[in-house]
C-alpha positions as CSV (number, residue, x, y, z in Angstrom):
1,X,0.0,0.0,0.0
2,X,2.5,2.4,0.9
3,X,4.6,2.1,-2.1
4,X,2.0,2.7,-4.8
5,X,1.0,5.7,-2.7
6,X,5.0,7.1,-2.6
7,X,4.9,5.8,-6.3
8,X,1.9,7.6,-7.4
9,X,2.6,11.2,-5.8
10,X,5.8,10.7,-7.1
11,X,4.4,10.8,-10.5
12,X,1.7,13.3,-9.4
13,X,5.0,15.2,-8.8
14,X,7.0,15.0,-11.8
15,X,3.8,15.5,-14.1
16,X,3.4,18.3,-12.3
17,X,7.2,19.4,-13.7
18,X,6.8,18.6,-16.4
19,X,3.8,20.5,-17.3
20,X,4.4,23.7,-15.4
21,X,8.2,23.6,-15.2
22,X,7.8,25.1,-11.3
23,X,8.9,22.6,-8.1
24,X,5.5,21.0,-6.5
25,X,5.9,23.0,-3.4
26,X,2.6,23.7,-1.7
27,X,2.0,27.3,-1.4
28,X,3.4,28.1,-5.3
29,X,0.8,25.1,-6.2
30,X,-1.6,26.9,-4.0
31,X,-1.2,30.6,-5.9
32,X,-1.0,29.4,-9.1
33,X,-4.2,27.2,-8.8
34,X,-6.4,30.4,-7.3
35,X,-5.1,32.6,-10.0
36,X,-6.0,30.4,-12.4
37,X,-9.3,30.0,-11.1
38,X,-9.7,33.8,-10.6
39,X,-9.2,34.9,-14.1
40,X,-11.2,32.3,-15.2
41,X,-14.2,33.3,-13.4
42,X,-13.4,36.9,-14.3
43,X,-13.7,35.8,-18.1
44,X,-16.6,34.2,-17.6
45,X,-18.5,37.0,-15.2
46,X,-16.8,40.1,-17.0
47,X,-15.3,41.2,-14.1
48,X,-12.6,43.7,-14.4
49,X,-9.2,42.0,-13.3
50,X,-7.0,44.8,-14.1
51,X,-9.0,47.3,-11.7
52,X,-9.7,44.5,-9.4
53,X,-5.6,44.5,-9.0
54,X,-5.1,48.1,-8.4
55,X,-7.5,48.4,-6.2
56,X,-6.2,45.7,-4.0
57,X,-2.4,47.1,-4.3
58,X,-4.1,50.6,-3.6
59,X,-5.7,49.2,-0.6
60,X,-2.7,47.3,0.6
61,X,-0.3,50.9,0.3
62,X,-2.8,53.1,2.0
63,X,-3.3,49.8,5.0
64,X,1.0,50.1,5.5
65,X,1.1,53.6,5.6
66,X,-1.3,53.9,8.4
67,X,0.4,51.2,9.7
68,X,4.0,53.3,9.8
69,X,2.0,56.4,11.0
70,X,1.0,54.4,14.1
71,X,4.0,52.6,14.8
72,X,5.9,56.3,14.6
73,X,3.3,57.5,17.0
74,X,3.6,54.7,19.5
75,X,7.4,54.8,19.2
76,X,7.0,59.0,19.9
77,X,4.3,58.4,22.7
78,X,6.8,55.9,24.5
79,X,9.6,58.3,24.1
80,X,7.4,61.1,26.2
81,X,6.3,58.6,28.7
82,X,10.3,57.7,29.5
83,X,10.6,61.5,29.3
84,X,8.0,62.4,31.9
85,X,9.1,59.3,34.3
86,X,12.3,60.7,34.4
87,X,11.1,63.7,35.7
């Protein structure tokens, strides 16, 4: 039992290779079978991809620049509490 299941991912594997030319490693497998998914359910319900994207980058710039602003602020509000405990 165990070696026609080592035998046959095996093969899962190297077809796998040989048809995508990528290493079978889980989370590239992973990306590559939702963005294959995603753009064919945007063909078929005429969504907009493109915008879909930069919307998403948009989102994730404007998310880490609030993100900075609060870590600055934190780091600045711990520097005036050390400040006023020392006094």
């Amino acid at each position: 039992m165990t070696y026609f299941v080592t035998y046959g991912t095996a093969m899962a594997c190297y077809a796998y290779w040989v048809l995508t030319k990528q290493d079978y490693i889980l989370p590239d497998v992973r990306d590559r079978q939702f963005l294959i998914s995603f753009h064919k359910r945007a063909k078929r319900d005429a969504w907009d991809a493109d915008r879909y994207n930069d919307l998403k980058d948009n989102l994730q710039v404007s998310t880490e620049h609030g993100l900075e602003r609060n870590r600055q602020f934190q780091g600045l509000a711990s520097v005036v509490e050390n400040q006023t405990s020392d006094i």
